[in-house]
C-alpha positions in Angstrom: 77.5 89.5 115.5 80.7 88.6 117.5 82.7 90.7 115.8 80.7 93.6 116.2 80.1 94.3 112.5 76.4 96.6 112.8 77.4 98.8 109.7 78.2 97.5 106.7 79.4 99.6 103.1 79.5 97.9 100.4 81.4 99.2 97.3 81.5 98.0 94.0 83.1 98.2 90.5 81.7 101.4 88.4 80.4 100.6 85.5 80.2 96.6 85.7 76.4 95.1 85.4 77.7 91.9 87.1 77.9 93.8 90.0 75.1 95.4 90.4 73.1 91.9 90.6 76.1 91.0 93.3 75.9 94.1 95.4 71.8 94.4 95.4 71.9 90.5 96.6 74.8 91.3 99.7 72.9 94.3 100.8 69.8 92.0 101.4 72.0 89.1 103.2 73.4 91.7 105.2 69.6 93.5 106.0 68.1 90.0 107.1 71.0 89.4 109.3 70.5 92.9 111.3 73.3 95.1 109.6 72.9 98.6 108.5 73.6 98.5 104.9 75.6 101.7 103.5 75.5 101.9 99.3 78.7 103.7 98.1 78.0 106.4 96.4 79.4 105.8 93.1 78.3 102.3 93.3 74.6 103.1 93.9 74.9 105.3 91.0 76.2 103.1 88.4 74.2 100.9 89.8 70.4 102.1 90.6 70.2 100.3 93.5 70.6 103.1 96.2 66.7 103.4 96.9 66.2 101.4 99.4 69.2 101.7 101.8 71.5 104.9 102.9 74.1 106.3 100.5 76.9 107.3 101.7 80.2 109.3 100.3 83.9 107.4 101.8 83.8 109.6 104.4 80.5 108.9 105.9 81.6 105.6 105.1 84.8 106.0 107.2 83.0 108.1 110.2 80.1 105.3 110.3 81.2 101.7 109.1 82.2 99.2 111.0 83.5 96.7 107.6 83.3 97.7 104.3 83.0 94.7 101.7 84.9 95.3 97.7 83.1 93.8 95.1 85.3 94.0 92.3 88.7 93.7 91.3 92.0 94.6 93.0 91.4 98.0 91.7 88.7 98.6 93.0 89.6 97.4 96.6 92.9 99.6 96.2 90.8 103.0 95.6 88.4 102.2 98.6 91.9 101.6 100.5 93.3 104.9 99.9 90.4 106.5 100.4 89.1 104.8 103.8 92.8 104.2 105.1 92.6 107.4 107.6 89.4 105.5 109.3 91.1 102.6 109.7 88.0 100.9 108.3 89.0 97.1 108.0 88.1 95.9 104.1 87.1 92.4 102.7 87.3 91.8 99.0 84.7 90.3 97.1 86.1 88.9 93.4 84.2 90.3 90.5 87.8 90.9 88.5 90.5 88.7 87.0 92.8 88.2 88.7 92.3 89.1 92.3 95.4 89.2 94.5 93.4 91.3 97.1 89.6 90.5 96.4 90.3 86.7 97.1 86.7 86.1 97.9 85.2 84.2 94.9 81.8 85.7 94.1 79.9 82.3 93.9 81.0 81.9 97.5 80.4 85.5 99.1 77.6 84.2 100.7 79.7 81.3 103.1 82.8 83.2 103.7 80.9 86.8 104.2 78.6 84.8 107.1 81.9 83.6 108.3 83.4 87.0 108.7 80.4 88.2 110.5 80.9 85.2 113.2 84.0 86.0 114.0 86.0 83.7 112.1 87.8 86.3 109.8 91.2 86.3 109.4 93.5 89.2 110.0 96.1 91.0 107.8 97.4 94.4 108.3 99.0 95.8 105.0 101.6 98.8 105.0 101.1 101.6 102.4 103.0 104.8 100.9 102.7 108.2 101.2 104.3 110.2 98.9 105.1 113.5 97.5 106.3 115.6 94.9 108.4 119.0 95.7 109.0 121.8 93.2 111.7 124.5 94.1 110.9 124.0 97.6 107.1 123.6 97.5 104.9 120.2 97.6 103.0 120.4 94.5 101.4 117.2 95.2 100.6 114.7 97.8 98.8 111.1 98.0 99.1 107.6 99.7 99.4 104.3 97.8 98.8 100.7 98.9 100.8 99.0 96.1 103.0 101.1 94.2 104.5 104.4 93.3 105.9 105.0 90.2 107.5 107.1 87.8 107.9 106.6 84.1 108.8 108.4 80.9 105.1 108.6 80.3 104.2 109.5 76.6 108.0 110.6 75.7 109.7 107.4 73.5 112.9 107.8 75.2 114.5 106.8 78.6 114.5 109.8 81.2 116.9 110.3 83.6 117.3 110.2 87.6 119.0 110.3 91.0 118.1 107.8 93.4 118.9 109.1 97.3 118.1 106.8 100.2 117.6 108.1 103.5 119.6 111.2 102.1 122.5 108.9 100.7 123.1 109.4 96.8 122.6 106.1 95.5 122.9 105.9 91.8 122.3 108.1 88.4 120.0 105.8 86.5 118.6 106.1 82.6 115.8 104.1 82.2 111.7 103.6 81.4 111.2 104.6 85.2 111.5 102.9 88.6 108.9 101.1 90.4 109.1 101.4 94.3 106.5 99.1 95.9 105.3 97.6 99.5 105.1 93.8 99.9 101.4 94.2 98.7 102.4 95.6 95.0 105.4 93.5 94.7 102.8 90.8 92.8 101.6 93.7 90.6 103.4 95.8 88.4 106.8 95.1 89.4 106.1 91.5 89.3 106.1 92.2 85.7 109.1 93.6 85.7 110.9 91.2 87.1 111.1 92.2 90.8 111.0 90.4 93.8 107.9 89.0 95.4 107.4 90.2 99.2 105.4 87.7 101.8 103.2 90.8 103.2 104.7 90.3 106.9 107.9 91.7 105.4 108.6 95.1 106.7 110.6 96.4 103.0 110.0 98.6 100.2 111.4 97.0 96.6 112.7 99.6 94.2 112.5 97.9 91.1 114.2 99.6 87.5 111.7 99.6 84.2 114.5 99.1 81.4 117.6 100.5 82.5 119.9 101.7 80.2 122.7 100.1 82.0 122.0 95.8 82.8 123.7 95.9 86.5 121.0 98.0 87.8 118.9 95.0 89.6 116.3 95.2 92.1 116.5 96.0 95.7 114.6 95.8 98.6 115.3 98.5 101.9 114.1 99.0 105.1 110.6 100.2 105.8 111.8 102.8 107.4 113.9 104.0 104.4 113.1 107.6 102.9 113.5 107.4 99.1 113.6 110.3 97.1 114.3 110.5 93.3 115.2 113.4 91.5 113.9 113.8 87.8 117.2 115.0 86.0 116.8 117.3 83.0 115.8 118.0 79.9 113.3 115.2 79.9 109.7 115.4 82.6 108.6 112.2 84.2 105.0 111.4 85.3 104.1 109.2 88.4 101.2 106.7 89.5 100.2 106.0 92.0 98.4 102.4 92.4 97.9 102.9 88.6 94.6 105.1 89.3 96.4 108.8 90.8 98.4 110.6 88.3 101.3 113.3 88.4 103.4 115.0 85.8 106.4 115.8 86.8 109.2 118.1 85.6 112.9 118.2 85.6 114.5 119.2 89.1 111.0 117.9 91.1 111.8 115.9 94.0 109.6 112.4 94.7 109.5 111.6 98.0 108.3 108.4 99.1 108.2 107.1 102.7 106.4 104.3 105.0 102.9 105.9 105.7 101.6 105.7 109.5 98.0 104.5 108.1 98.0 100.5 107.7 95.1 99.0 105.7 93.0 95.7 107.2 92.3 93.2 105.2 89.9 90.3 106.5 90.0 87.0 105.2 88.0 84.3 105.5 88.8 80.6 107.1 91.0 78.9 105.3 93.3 82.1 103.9 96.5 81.0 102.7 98.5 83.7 100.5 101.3 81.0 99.5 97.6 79.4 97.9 96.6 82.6 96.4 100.2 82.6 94.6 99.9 78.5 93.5 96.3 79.6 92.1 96.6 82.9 90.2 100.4 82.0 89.4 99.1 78.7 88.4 102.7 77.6 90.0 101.0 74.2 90.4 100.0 73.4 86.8 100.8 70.3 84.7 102.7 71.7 82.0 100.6 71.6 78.7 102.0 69.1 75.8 102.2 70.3 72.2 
């Protein structure tokens, strides 16, 4: 292996039966090529297929892998991110999801561009992520990295909440609104994509802050520094709840402080020959597409 790749994880999508077939067949390419194969630990139990080779929780996985290969959707590759971002274990992604911004590996072709990574041939692509926090009268109450997206939302209220926006201790605005997305280059093509914010090439170093229905139509998106320190302060009566990369949850209440700031963990990705992210946008943005006649 030129690359040095001797241990392999592989995780995969809980719950999927598509995957199990998909994992069980990678573990054996891997085993005939030399590699020690580790079987996350969810995965080999939604799966069954942990007999035969080691199981291992994330942080085996982080202490012991040299790669560790998503097969699933973006989702999935964004919880073995968080979780395996302190190892600095590098992560390919392995498509067995929709739409696949991050997992741009096509399943029916694992096999060529997996045997590709593992000669060497991989391409490189260090991501930035979030760390954020939540203080109550002084105290963090809750703490967590994201690789695409922190946000905070009215939750299950029907009506707008209310907040300050501070940047790098600067009072910013007052906004009422559904929430406020603030996302790296990584998660501008996710959720605030769909709210109209900007799209980020990854090698940009900025944060987009994007508004979920203001109250008030001038409030646009912007994009700061990645050095910026962003706080927002949930303004009474109403409580606000936060996600983090849609999976980690907090609720908030009036007068708690979010703090969100560059993270000094990176995440790897590793793509294979050929990687073009302006080709990832033309496919799953279908910005190439003859449009369709009545």
């Amino acid at each position: 292996m030129q690359n040095g790749f001797k241990t392999i994880a592989l995780i995969g999508k809980y719950q999927s039966p598509e995957v199990s077939d998909a994992v069980l067949r990678l573990a054996l390419f891997l085993r005939e090529r030399a590699c020690e194969v580790l079987i996350e630990q969810g995965t080999a139990s939604a799966t069954g297929i942990g007999g035969e080779f080691r199981v291992a929780a994330f942080d085996e996985i982080g202490a012991k892998a040299d790669l560790a290969i998503v097969l699933g959707g973006d989702g999935t590759l964004l919880t073995a991110a968080r979780r395996l971002a302190s190892h600095a274990v590098p992560l390919v992604g392995v498509n067995q999801g929709r739409l696949g911004f991050l997992t741009d590996i096509p399943r029916e072709d694992m096999f060529e561009h997996v045997g590709a990574i593992l000669a060497g041939r991989a391409r490189h692509d260090t991501r930035m992520l979030l760390e954020a926090e939540v203080v109550r009268a002084g105290d963090r109450v809750f703490h967590t990295m994201a690789l695409n997206d922190a946000v905070v939302s009215k939750g299950e209220i029907g009506r707008m909440i209310e907040f300050e926006l501070h940047l790098d201790g600067e009072f910013v605005y007052h906004q009422r609104s559904d929430g406020i997305i603030v996302c790296t280059p990584t998660g501008s093509t996710a959720y605030a994509m769909s709210a109209n914010g900007p799209i980020l090439h990854p090698g940009v170093t900025g944060i987009a802050l994007v508004p979920l229905c203001p109250h008030a139509l001038t409030h646009r998106p912007i994009t700061v520094s990645d050095d910026c320190r962003i706080e927002i302060v949930v303004q009474p009566p109403h409580d606000a709840r936060v996600h983090f990369d849609g999976q980690a949850r907090f609720d908030a209440r009036a007068g708690d402080r979010i703090r969100i700031w560059r993270s000094d963990h990176v995440v790897t990705l590793l793509h294979p020959p050929g990687y073009s992210y302006y080709s990832i946008l033309r496919q799953k943005l279908h910005w190439s597409a003859a449009p369709r006649l009545p």
